[in-house]
Residue, then its C-alpha position, 0 to 999 in steps of 0.5 A: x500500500x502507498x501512503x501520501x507523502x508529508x508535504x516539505x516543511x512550509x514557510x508557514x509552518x516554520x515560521x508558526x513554530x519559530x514564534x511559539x518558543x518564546x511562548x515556552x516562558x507560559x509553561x516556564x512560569x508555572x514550574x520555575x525549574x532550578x536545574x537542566x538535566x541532560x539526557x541522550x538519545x539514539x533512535x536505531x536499530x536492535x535485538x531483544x528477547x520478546x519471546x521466551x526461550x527457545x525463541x530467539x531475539x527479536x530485531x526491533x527498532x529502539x532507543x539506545x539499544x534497549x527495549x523499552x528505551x531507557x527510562x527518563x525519570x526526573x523531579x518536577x520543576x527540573x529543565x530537560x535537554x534531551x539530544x535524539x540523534x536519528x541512527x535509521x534509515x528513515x527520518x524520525x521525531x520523539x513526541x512526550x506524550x502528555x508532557x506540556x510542552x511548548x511547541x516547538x517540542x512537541x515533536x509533531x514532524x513538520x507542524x511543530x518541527x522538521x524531522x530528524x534526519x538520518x544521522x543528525x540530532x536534534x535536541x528538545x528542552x522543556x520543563x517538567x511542569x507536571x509530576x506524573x507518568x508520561x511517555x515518549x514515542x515517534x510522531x513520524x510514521x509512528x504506526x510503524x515506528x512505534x509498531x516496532x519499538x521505539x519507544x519509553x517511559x518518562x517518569x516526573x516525581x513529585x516534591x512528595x510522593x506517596x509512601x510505598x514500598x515500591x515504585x514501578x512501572x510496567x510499560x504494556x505493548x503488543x507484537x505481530x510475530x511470525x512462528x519465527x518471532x519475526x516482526x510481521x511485516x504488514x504495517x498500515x495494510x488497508x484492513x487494520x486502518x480500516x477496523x480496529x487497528x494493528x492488534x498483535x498476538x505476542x503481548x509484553x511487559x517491559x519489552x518481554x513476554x511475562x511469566x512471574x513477578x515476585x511480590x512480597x505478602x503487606x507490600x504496598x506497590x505503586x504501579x504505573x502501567x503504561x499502553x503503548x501499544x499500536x492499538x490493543x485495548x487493555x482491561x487488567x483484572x488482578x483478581x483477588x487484590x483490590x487495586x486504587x487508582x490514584x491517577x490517570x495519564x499522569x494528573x491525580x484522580x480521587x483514588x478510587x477502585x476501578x469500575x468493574x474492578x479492570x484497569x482500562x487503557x487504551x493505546x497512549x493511556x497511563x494509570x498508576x494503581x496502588x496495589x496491596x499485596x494481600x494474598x498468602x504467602x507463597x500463592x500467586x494470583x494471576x493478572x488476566x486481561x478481560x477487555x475483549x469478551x471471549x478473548x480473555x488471557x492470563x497476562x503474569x501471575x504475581x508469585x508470593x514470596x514465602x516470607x512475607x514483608x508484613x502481616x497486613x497492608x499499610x495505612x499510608x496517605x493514597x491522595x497525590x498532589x494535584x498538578x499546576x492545571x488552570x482550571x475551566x469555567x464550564x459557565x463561560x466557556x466556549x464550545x466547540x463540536x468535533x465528530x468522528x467518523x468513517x472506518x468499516x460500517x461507518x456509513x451504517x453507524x451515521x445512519x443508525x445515529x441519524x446520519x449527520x457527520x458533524x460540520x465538515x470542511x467549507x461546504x456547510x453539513x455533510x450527512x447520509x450515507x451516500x456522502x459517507x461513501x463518497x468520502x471513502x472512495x476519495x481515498x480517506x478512512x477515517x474523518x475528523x469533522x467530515x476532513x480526512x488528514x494527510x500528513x501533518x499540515x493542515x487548516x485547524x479545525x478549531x480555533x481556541x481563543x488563548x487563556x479562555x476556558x472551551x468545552x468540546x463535545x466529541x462525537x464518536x460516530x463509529x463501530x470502533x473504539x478511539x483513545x482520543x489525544x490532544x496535544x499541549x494540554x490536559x483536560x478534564x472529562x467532564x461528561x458521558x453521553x449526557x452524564x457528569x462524569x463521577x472523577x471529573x478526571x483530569x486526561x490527555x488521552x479519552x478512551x470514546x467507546x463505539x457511538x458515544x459522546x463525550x464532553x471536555x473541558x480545559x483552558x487553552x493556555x500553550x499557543x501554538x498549532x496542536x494535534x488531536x487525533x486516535x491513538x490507535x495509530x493506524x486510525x490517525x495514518x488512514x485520517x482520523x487526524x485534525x489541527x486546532x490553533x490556540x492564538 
């Protein structure tokens, strides 16, 4: 299959992301960072053990040799500057995925910076606003990209954490492997833009298929999970342990117990879970993932350890800090529709929700199934307000007015799942089909299930052009991208 080709860095473009560094001092003020830790890193290729024995090694695409890449683990309110030199053979740009960023960083090829070419470097410097789980991933030809490895954690620790006795992070992902443990060689075919995705049938943790991980009986873990996979939904149940979920794509959230007792990420989202060891000494329990019905499996079993930390669990404080987020004035913000569509039975979805598309490009309301199906056969999958993107560089579909409070009322107008990202910002989730959500949690990725609508709310205070799109990374190359403006 051939995939259009991003348009050359514009004068436009260039001159957008010039003017938004100086707007980087917005984000500066907030965390007045004392100290610049400098990191480095090699985006290239390598080997790992993804499959147990006898398998052998996997070649895989990665950062500085490792699979995940290294972990980036600073203290909030630090400046970071972090070198990438490009060691592929094809160009290539790191994204900090949820890490309020100006701009310029942002990662985002073209829109906010030319890609790093073969054998040059480029280097990315922000401030650590937000404590919290983050991630980092490439922005370009990331269905691939990512698909094969590149990617890593990138952890901000609060002033003061939370009391535990350890704080780990399980970094989740998915492979297509042939008998051999080759990666598959079938990325962005036609059928996983079209349906839900590049799903893998080899799953990881940490860049290996798991089989045990030892715990101790009264300890407490904090665990920061990790979904970077190219589309793969998960849902952990932990069985008999009662796990707290304390924050959500890095921001606090009232600790609570999950609905249904599952963990759900979608692919970008992150969750830190407090989690009890309450078992017997010696047992082990088995952490089973039950998001798809019908599919279910067991991920790793927590193995006991026959001597046990301490008889009963802590008692130790669960609430985090909240992070330096302007709140939104729901009275008076502005509000905006975005919906989404397209994809396999995307015309009969349209139909069954009544068959309007949302407002599309200039041309005024684009509904039914014939205009549907005339957009498909254009060459788009996937739209975002009735525009399939192609490439990175395009008109904003939104304009936010800067440092106001907008409330966007997203329509998923599929049969598909869609972890929805904004860039540059965090939002709050505010409502459910209608309903005020219970958390009000604070996320820059939503997880929108098949024909529901969902509310945000957030102020835009990051000047720049910012991307919104599915995660699931097949969806964003087949369309299911846009650009809104904060100015």
């Amino acid at each position: 299959m051939s995939y259009p080709r991003l348009p050359a860095l514009t004068r436009r473009a260039f001159l957008a992301s010039a003017a938004v560094v100086s707007a980087s001092t917005i984000l500066r003020s907030q965390a007045r960072a004392t100290s610049v830790r400098a990191f480095h890193l090699r985006a290239g290729y390598g080997r790992a053990q993804i499959a147990p024995e006898p398998y052998g090694q996997t070649p895989v695409w990665c950062y500085d040799g490792s699979l995940p890449g290294p972990e980036i683990r600073v203290r909030q309110g630090e400046r970071l500057r972090i070198a990438v030199a490009n060691a592929l053979d094809e160009e290539t740009t790191v994204h900090w995925h949820g890490v309020r960023v100006p701009n310029a960083m942002d990662g985002v090829p073209h829109l906010t910076q030319a890609p790093i070419a073969p054998g040059e470097v480029f280097v990315y410097e922000f401030d650590a606003v937000d404590a919290g789980t983050f991630w980092y991933h490439p922005h370009h030809r990331s269905f691939e990209q990512v698909g094969r490895g590149l990617y890593g954690p990138m952890i901000v620790e609060e002033a003061v954490p939370v009391q535990v006795d350890r704080d780990l992070t399980w970094l989740l992902s998915d492979w297509r492997l042939t008998r051999s443990a080759e990666v598959r060689d079938d990325f962005g075919n036609r059928h996983d833009m079209m349906h839900n995705g590049r799903v893998g049938n080899t799953v990881t943790i940490n860049g290996r298929v798991p089989d045990t991980f030892p715990v101790r009986k009264g300890e407490r873990i904090r665990l920061r999970l990790i979904n970077a996979a190219n589309a793969r939904i998960f849902g952990l149940d932990f069985g008999s342990h009662e796990p707290v979920v304390i924050a959500l794509d890095g921001q606090p959230v009232e600790p609570h117990a999950p609905e249904g007792r599952l963990v759900v990420l979608g692919p970008a989202m992150r969750a830190d879970v407090i989690l009890d060891m309450t078992a017997d000494a010696g047992s082990q329990v088995s952490v089973v993932d039950r998001f798809y019905e019908g599919l279910e499996y067991r991920l790793v079993d927590l193995a006991y350890e026959k001597q046990p930390l301490r008889d009963t669990a802590p008692d130790w404080p669960l609430a985090l800090p909240p992070n330096p987020l302007p709140e939104p004035e729901l009275a008076t913000a502005a509000r905006h529709e975005v919906t989404f569509n397209g994809g396999m039975m995307g015309a009969m979805v349209m139909q069954e929700m009544g068959g309007s598309m949302g407002e599309a490009a200039p041309g005024g309301m684009m509904g039914g199934m014939g205009s549907m199906m005339n957009m498909m056969h254009s060459g788009g999958i996937w739209f975002v307000n009735g525009v399939a993107a192609e490439g990175h560089i395009m008109d904003p579909i939104l304009t936010l007015a800067r440092d106001k409070s907008h409330v966007i009322a997203m329509t998923n107008a599929t049969a598909w799942h869609h972890p929805i990202h904004l860039h540059g910002h965090s939002f709050r989730v505010i409502s459910r089909n209608g309903k005020p959500t219970r958390h009000r949690e604070w996320q820059d990725t939503v997880l929108m299930s098949p024909r529901e609508r969902v509310e945000i709310a957030f102020v835009a205070d990051n000047v720049g052009d910012w991307m919104l799109h599915c995660h699931v990374l097949e969806h964003q190359a087949a369309g299911m991208m846009g650009v809104f403006r904060v100015a």
